[in-house]
C-alpha positions in Angstrom: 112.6 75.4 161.0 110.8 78.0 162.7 108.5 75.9 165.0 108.8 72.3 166.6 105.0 70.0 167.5 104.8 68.4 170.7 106.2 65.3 168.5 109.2 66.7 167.3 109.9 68.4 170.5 109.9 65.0 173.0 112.4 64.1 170.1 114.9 66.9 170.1 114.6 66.6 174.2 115.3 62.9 174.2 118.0 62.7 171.7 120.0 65.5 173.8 118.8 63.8 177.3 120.6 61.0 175.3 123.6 62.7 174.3 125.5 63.7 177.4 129.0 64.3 178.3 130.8 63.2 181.8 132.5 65.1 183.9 135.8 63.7 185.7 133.6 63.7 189.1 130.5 61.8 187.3 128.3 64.6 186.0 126.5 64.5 183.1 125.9 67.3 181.3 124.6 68.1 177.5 126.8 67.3 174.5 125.2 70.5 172.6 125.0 73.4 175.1 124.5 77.3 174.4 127.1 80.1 173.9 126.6 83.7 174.5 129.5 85.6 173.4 128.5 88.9 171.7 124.8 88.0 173.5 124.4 91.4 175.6 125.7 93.7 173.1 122.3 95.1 171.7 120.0 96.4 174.4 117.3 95.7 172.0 117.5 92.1 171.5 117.9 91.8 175.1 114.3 89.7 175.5 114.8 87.7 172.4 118.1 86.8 173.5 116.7 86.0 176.9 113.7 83.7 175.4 116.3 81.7 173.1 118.1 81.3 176.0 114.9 79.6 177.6 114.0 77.9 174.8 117.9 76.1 174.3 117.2 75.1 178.6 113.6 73.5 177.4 114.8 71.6 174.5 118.1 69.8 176.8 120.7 72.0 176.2 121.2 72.6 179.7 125.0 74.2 179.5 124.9 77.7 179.6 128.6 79.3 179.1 129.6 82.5 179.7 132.0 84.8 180.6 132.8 88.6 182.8 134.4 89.5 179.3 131.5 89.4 177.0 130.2 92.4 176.9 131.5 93.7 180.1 129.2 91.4 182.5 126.0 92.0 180.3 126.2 88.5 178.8 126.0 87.4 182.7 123.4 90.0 183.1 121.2 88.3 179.9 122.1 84.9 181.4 120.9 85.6 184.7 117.6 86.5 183.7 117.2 83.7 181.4 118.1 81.2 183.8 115.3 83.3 186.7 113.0 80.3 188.2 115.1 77.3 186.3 118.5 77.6 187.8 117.9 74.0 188.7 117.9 73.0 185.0 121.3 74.8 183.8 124.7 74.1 184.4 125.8 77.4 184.8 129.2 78.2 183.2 131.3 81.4 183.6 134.9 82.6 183.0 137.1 84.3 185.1 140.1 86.8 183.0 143.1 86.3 183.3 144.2 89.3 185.0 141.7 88.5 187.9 142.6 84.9 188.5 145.0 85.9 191.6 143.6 85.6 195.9 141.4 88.6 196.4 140.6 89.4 192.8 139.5 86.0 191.9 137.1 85.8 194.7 136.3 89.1 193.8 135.7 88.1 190.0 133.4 84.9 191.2 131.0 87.4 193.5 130.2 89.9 190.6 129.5 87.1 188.8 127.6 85.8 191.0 125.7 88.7 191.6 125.0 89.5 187.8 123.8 85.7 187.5 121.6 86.0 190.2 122.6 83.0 191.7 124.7 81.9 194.7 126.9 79.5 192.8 128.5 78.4 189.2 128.6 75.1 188.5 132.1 75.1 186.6 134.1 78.0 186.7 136.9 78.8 184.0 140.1 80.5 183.5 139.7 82.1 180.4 143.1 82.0 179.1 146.3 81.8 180.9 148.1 85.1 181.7 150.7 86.2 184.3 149.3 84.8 187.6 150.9 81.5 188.6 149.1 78.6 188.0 149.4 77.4 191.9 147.9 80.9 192.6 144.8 80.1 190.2 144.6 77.0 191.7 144.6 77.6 195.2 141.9 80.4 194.8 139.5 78.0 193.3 140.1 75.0 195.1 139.0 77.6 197.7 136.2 78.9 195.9 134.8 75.1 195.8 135.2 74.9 199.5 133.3 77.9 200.1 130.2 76.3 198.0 130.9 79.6 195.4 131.6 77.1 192.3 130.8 73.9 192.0 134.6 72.5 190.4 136.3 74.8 187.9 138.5 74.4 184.5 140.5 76.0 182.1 140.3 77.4 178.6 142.6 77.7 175.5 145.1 75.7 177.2 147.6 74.0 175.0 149.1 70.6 175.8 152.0 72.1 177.0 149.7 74.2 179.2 147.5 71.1 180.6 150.5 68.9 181.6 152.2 71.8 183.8 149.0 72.3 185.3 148.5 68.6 186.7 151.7 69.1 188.0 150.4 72.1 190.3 149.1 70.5 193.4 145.2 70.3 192.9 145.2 70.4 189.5 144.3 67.3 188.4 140.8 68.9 189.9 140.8 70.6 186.1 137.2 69.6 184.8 137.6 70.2 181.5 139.2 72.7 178.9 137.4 74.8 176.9 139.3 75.3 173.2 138.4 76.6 170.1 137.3 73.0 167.7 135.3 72.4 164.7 135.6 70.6 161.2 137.7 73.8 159.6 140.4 74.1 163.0 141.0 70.1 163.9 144.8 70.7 165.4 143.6 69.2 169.3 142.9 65.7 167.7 146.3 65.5 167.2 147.6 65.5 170.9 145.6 67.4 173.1 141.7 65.2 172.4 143.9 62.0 173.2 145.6 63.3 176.2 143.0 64.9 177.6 140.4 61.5 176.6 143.5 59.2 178.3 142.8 61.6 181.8 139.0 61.1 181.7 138.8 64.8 181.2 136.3 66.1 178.3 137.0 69.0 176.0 134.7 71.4 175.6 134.7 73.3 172.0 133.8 77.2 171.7 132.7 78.0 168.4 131.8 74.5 167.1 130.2 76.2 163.9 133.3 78.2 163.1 132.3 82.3 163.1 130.7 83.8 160.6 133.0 84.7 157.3 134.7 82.8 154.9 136.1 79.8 156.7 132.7 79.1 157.9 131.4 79.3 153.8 134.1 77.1 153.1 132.4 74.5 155.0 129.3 74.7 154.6 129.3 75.0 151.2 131.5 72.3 150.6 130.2 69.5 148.3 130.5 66.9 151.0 128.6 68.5 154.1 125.9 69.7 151.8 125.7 66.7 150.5 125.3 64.7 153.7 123.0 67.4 154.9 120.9 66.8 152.0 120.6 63.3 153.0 119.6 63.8 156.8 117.3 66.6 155.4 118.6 69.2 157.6 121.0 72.4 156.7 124.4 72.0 156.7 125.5 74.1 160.1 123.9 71.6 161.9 126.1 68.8 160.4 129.2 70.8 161.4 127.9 70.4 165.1 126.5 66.7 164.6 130.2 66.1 163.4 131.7 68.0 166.5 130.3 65.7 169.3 130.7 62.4 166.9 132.6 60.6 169.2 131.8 61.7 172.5 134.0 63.4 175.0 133.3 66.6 173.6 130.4 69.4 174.6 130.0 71.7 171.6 128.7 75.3 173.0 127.6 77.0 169.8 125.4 80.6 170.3 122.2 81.1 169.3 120.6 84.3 169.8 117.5 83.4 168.3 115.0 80.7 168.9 115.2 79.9 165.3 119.0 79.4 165.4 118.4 77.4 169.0 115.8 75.6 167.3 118.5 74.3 164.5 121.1 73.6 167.1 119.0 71.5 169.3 117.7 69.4 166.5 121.5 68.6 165.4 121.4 65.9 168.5 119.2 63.7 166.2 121.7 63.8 163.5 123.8 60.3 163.7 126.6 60.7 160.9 127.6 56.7 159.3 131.0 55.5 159.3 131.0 56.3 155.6 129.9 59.9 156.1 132.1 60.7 159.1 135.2 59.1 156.5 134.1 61.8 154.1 134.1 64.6 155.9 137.5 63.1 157.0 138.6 63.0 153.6 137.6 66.7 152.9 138.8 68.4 156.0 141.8 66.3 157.2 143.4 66.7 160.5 147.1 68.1 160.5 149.6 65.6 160.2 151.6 66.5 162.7 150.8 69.2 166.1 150.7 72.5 165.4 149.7 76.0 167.8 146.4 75.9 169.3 144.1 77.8 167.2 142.4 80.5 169.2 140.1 83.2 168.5 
């Protein structure tokens, strides 16, 4: 699918106008948004990383997530230029390390991303994994950082249920908007405890590489009898089943990259895809969940 008519197009928008997630405080925001990590790396993809980008914002995918890690800020500085004359339209996501997430240095984080965005505020702001800064430290800086109009509410990331339930107990931190963890067909360990708490608390998850990475894990899937099958039968490929399947039952916003507008065009198109009762049991059937909880899986 290299090209969509006007048709098709209204189509992919509405289904993902359709398909939204809320936020604790009410927001909606797309089910199917756009990654960018390892976007910035390759000076000379830089304006067809930028017009994907675009194109992802045109077709509803209106989460953009990124990060001061990738690629040293220049996955901000790609975002930023993308997002030039439709901030309005994107719900801007960054991440903050871990390292920075103390007073001074987290304020000092937010501004240079900030500035690299071009923007004068993020709409969600994450910690991108939890290192050796306190929680209440964390906390208090971005509960500030809301006050001063800098973010719009913040969150987490690759926080284990362990990890979420010590950070409610911090004063503000049932602020947390979400918690963004690595989830897809092949890696189902958060359904066990972590989905259902975090579902029971209003509080979505959202899922960083929904499409697994590139290698043989991801083969494994897609080339598994049951999601070519049911791709077969939708008519689409089978990558976009694998992100139809991650947002199946709401509650989730799937943040897969796409550095191409071929790849975006695929991604955005998944938000038609409606998987039966029969097909979702299938895919059940062939990728169970653990029995029992086991580590988060990271990346």
């Amino acid at each position: 699918m290299n090209s969509l008519n006007g048709v098709r197009k209204q189509e992919v928008e509405a289904a993902n106008a359709a398909r939204r997630v809320k936020l604790p405080d009410g927001t909606l925001v797309s089910a199917i948004g756009q990654g960018t990590w390892n976007i910035g790396e390759n000076p000379s993809r830089r304006e067809e990383e930028i017009a994907a980008l675009r194109l992802g914002v045109e077709l509803g995918m209106n989460v953009i997530d990124t990060a001061e890690m990738y690629g040293d800020g220049e996955s901000e500085s790609i975002v930023g230029e993308a997002i030039r004359g439709i901030r309005e339209n994107v719900f801007l996501v960054s991440k903050v390390y871990p390292h920075n997430a103390g007073r001074d240095r987290l304020a000092r984080s937010c501004e240079a991303s900030l500035k690299r965005l071009g923007t004068d505020h993020l709409d969600l702001y994450l910690l991108h994994w939890r290192g050796d800064v306190p929680l209440e430290e964390t906390v208090e800086g971005m509960e500030r950082l809301v006050k001063e109009g800098k973010i719009s509410r913040w969150g987490v990331s690759n926080f284990d249920s362990k990890d979420m339930k010590e950070l409610l107990d911090v004063q503000g931190g049932a602020n947390c908007a979400t918690n963004q963890v690595l989830y897809h067909l092949g890696s189902r360990g958060i359904e066990v405890e972590l989905l259902p708490w975090q579902r029971s608390k209003l509080m979505p998850i959202m899922a960083y590489s929904p499409l697994a990475q590139a290698g043989a894990l991801r083969k494994g899937l897609v080339n598994s009898p049951a999601v070519m099958e049911i791709a077969e039968a939708h008519g689409v490929q089978p990558l976009q089943v694998l992100l139809a399947w991650s947002i199946r039952e709401g509650g989730v916003i799937a943040i897969p990259k796409a550095s191409t507008r071929e790849h975006v065009l695929l991604n955005a198109s998944a938000g038609l895809i409606e998987l039966s009762k029969e097909e979702s049991v299938r895919l059940n059937e062939a990728f169970p969940k653990p029995a029992f909880r086991v580590p988060l899986d990271v990346i």
